[in-house]
C-alpha positions in Angstrom: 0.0 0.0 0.0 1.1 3.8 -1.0 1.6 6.6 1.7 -1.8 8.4 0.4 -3.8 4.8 2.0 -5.3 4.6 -1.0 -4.0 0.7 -2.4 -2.6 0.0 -5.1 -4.8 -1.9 -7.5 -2.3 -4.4 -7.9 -1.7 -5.2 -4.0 -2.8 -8.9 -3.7 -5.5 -7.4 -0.7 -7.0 -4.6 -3.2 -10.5 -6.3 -3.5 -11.0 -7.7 0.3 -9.5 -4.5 1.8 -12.0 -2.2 -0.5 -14.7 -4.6 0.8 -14.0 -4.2 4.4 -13.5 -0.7 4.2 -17.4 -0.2 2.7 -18.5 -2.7 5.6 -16.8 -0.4 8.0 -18.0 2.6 6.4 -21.8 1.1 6.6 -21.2 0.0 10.7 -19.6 3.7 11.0 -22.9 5.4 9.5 -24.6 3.0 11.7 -23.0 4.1 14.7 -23.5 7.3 14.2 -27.7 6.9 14.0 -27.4 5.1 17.4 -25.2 8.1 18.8 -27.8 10.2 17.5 -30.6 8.6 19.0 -31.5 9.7 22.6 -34.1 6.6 22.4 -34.5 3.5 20.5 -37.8 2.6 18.6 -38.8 0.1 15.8 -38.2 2.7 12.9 -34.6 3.3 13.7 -34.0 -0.4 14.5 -35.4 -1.1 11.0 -33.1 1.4 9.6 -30.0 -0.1 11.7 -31.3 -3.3 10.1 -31.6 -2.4 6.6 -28.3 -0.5 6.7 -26.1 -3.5 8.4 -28.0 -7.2 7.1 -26.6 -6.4 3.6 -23.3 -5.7 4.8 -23.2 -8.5 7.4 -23.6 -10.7 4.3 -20.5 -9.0 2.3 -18.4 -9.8 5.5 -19.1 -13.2 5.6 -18.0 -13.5 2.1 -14.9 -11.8 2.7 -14.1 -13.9 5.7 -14.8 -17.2 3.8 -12.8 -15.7 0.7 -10.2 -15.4 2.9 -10.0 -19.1 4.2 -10.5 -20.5 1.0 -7.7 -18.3 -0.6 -4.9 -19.6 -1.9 -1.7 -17.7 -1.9 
């Protein structure tokens, strides 16, 4: 990886490490709606819900990608 952290297309992580960093940028914006929320309620835990199942998904891929990698 470069000095700007921005990978090089050609680093052998490229693909999972772009993955993970939209997973983390989907648990961050999630985060943030808890912070924001002085109470929890069934709209904002269908929001949390619709904003993390996809991504929960997109880390289990990565994680089996990872095991099943060959180097």
């Amino acid at each position: 990886m470069n000095n700007n952290q921005i990978p090089d297309p050609a680093w052998d992580y490229y693909i999972i490490w772009h993955s993970c960093q939209h997973i983390k940028a989907k648990i961050d914006e999630a985060l943030k709606i808890m912070n924001d929320s002085e109470y929890a309620n069934k709209e904002i835990d269908k929001e949390l819900y619709d904003l993390l199942d996809p991504v929960s998904d997109n880390l289990i891929e990565v994680i089996q990608k990872l095991k099943h990698d060959d180097h």
